[in-house]
C-alpha positions as CSV (number, residue, x, y, z in Angstrom):
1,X,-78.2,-36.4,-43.9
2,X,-76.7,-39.4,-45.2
3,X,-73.7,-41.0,-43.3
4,X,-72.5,-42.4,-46.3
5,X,-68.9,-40.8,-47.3
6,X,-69.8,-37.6,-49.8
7,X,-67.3,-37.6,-52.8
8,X,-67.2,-34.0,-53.3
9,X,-65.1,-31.4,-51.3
10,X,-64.1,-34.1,-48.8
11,X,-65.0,-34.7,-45.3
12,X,-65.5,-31.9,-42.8
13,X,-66.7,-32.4,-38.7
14,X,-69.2,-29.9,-39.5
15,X,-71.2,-32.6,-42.1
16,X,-72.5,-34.9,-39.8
17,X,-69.6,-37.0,-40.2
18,X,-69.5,-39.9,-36.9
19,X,-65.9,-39.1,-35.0
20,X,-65.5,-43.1,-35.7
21,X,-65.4,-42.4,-39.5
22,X,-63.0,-39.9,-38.8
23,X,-60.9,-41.5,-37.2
24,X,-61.1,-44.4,-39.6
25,X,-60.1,-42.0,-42.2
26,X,-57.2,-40.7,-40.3
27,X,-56.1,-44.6,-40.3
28,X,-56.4,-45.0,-43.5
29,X,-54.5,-41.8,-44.3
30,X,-51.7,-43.1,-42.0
31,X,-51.4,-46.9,-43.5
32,X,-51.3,-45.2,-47.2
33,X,-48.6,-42.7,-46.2
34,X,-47.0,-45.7,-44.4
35,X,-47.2,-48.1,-47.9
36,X,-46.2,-44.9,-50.1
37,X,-42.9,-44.3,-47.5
38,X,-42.2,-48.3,-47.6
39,X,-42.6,-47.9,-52.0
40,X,-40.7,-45.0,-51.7
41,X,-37.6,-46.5,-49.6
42,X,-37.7,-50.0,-52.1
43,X,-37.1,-47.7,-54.9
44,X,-34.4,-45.8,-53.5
45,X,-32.7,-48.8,-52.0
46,X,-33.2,-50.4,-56.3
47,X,-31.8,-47.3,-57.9
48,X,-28.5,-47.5,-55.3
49,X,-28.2,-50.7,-55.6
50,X,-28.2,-50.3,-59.5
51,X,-26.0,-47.2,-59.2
52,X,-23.4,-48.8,-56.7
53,X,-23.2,-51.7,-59.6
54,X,-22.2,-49.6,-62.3
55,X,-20.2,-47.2,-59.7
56,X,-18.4,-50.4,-59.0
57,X,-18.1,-51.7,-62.6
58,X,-16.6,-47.8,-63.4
59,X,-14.1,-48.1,-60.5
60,X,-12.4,-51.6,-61.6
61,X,-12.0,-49.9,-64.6
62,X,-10.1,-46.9,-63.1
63,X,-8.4,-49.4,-61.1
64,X,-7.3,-51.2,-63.9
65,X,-6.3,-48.3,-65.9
66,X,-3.9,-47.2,-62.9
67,X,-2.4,-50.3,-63.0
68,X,-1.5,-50.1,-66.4
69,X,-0.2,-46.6,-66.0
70,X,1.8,-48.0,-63.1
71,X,3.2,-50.4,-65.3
72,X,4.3,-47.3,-68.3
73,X,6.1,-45.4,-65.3
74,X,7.6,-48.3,-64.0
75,X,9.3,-49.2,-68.0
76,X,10.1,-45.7,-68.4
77,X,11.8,-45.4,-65.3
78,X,14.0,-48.6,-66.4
79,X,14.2,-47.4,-69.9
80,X,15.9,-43.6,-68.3
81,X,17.8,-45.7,-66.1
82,X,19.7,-47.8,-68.8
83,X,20.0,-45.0,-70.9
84,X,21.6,-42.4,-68.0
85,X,23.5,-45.5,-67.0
86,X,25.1,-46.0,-70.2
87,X,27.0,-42.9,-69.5
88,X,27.3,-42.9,-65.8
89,X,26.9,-46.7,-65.0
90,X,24.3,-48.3,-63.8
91,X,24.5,-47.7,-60.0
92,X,24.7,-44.0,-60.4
93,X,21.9,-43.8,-63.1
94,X,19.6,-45.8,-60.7
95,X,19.9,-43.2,-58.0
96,X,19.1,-40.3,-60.1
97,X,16.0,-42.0,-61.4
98,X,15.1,-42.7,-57.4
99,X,16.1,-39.3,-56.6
100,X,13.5,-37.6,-59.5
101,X,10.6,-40.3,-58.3
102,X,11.0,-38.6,-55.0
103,X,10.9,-35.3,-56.1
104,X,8.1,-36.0,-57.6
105,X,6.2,-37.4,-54.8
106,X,7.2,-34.8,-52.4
107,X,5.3,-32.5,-55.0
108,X,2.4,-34.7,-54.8
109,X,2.3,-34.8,-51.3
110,X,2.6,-31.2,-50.7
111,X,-0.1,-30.3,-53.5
112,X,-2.4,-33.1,-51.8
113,X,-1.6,-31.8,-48.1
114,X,-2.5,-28.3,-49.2
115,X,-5.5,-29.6,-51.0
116,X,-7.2,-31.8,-47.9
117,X,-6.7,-28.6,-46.0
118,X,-9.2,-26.8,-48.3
119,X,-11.7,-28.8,-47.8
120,X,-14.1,-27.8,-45.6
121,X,-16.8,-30.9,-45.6
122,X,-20.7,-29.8,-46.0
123,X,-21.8,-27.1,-44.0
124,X,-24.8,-25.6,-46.0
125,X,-25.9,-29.5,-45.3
126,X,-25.3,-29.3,-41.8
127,X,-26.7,-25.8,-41.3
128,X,-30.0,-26.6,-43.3
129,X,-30.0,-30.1,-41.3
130,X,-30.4,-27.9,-38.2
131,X,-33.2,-25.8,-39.6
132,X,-35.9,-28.9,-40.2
133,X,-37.0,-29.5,-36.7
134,X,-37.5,-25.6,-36.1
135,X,-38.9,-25.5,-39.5
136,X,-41.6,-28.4,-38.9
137,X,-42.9,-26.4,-35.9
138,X,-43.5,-23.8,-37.8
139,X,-41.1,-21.5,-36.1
140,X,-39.1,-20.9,-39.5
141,X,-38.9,-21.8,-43.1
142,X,-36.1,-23.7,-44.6
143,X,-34.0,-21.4,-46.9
């Protein structure tokens, strides 16, 4: 028998095969699972850094768009306040303008409140997270 590396079905101890070539092999298996790991991590580590840019580019936008909608409340509120205060006076409309704004945030801040106590972070992650070691042994599969 030829020690020669067969093409076919692969190599098997059984074939004659030196335990140096096989352990050659087994390097060479390692080093290209090492390269395709390395490839694997430059892509990612591309396609976040493109996807952070255009995250970034989205949230200036937002940013900018609050802003401006800051700026509608804010003329709004001075429009409502001239006008009440045209019948009231000036000093007086200006409190009941402050006095909705904070009605409305104390809305907001209870709906938000009751909100961030829903939320209940990632525990199908955490539980499936657990599972991989146990899993990799064998023991049990992942579901």
């Amino acid at each position: 028998m030829s020690s020669s590396y067969d093409t076919g079905a692969g190599p098997a101890p059984d074939r004659g095969r030196p335990l140096s070539d096989a352990g050659e092999l087994f390097g060479q298996v390692s080093k290209d699972l090492s390269t395709l790991m390395h490839q694997e991590l430059e892509l990612a580590k591309a396609e976040l850094k493109e996807s952070a840019t255009k995250a970034g580019k989205g949230a200036g936008m937002f940013g900018g768009a609050g802003l401006a909608g800051y700026m509608v409340l804010l003329f709004l509120s001075i429009a409502l306040w001239w006008w009440i205060g045209s019948g009231l006076g000036l000093g007086w409309s200006a409190l009941i303008v402050a006095g909705i704004w904070a009605v409305i945030g104390a809305i907001l801040a209870a709906l938000g409140r009751r909100d961030m106590k829903q939320v209940k972070g990632v525990p199908r992650t955490v539980q499936t997270a657990r599972e991989i070691p146990t899993a990799l042994k064998g023991d049990e599969e992942i579901r």
